[in-house]
VOPAGU-2260 file (C-alpha; in pm, 1 decimal, decimal comma):
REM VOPAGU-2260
SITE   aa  ch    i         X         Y         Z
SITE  UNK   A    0    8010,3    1899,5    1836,5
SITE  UNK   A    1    7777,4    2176,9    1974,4
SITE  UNK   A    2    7815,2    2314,9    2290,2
SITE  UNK   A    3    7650,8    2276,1    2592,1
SITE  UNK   A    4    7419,4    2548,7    2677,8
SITE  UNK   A    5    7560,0    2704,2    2997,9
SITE  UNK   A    6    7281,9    2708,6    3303,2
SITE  UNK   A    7    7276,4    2907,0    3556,0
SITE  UNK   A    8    7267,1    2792,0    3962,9
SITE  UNK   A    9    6879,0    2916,3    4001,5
SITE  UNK   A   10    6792,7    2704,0    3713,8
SITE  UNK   A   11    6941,8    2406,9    3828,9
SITE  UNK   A   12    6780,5    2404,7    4132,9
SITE  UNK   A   13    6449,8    2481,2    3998,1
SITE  UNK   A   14    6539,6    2180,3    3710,0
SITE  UNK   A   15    6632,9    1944,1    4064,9
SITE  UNK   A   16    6317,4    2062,7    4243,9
SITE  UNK   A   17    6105,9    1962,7    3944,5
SITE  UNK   A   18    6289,3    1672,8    3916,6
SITE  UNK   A   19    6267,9    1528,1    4300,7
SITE  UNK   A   20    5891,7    1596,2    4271,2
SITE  UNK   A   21    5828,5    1433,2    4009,3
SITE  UNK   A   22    6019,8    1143,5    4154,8
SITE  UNK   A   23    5788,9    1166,7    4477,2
SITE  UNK   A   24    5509,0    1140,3    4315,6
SITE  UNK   A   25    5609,7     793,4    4134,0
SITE  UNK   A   26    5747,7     653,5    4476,7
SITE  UNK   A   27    5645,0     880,6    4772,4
SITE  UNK   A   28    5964,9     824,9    4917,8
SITE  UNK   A   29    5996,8    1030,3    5279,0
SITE  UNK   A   30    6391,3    1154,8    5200,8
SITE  UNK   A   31    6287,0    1252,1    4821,1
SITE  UNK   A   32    6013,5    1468,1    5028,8
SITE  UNK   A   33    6289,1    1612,7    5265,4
SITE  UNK   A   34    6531,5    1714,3    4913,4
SITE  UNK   A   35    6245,9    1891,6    4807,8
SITE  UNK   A   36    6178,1    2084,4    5108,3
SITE  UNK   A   37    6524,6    2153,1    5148,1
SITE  UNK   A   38    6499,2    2288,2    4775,9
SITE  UNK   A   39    6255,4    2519,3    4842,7
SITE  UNK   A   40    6398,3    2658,5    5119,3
SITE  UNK   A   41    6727,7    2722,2    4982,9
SITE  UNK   A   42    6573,8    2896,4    4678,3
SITE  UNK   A   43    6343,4    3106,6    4967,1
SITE  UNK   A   44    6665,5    3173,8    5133,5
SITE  UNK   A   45    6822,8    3268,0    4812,6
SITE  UNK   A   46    6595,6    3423,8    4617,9
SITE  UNK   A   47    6803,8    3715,8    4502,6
SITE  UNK   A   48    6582,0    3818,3    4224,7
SITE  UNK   A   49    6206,4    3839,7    4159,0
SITE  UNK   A   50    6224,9    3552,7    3911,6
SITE  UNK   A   51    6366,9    3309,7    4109,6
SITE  UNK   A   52    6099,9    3421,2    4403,2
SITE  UNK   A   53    5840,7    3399,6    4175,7
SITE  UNK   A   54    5913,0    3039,3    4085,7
SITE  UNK   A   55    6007,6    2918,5    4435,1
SITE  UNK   A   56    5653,7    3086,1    4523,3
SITE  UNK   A   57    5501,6    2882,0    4195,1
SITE  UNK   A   58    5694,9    2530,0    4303,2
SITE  UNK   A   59    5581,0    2557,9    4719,2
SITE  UNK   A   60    5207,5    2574,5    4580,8
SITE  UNK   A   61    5284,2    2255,6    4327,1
SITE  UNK   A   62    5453,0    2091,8    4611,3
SITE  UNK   A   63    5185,4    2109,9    4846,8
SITE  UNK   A   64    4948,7    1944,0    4567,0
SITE  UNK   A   65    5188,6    1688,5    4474,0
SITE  UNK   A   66    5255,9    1600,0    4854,9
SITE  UNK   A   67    4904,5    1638,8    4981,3
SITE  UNK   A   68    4790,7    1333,6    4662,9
SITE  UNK   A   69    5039,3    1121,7    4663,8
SITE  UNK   A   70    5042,7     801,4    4947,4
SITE  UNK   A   71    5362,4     777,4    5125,3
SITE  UNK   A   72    5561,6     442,7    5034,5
SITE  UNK   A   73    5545,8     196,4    5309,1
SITE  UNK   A   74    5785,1     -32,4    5128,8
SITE  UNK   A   75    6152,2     -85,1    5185,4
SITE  UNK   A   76    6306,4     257,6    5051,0
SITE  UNK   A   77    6483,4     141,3    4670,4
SITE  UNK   A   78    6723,8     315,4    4407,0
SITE  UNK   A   79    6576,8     666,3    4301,9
């Protein structure tokens, strides 16, 4: 059996980011909009290098796109 690529902290959190948007934008849940934003600002907080800055800097302007089209759910909140 192969083994499994090792990843490093700043690209799991970009992967989750990615991941909790994308999720937004097929239920517009309010607390999946809060993990993002927390996202972002840890990676701000944390970005120790230029590439992580650059992508935290590439993910805020996709964010506000993806939170500025999508409707906010007004149904009872569900699995994610």
């Amino acid at each position: 059996m192969p083994a499994t690529p090792i990843h490093s902290t700043q690209e799991i959190v970009i992967a989750a980011t990615l991941w909790l948007m994308h999720r937004y934008q097929q239920t517009g849940c309010k607390k999946l909009a809060r993990m993002v934003e927390q996202h972002l600002r840890w990676m701000q907080m944390g970005a120790g290098s230029p590439a992580l800055a650059h992508a935290c800097q590439r993910l805020s302007f996709e964010w506000r796109a993806v939170s500025c089209t999508t409707p906010m759910s007004t149904t009872q909140p569900g699995l994610h």
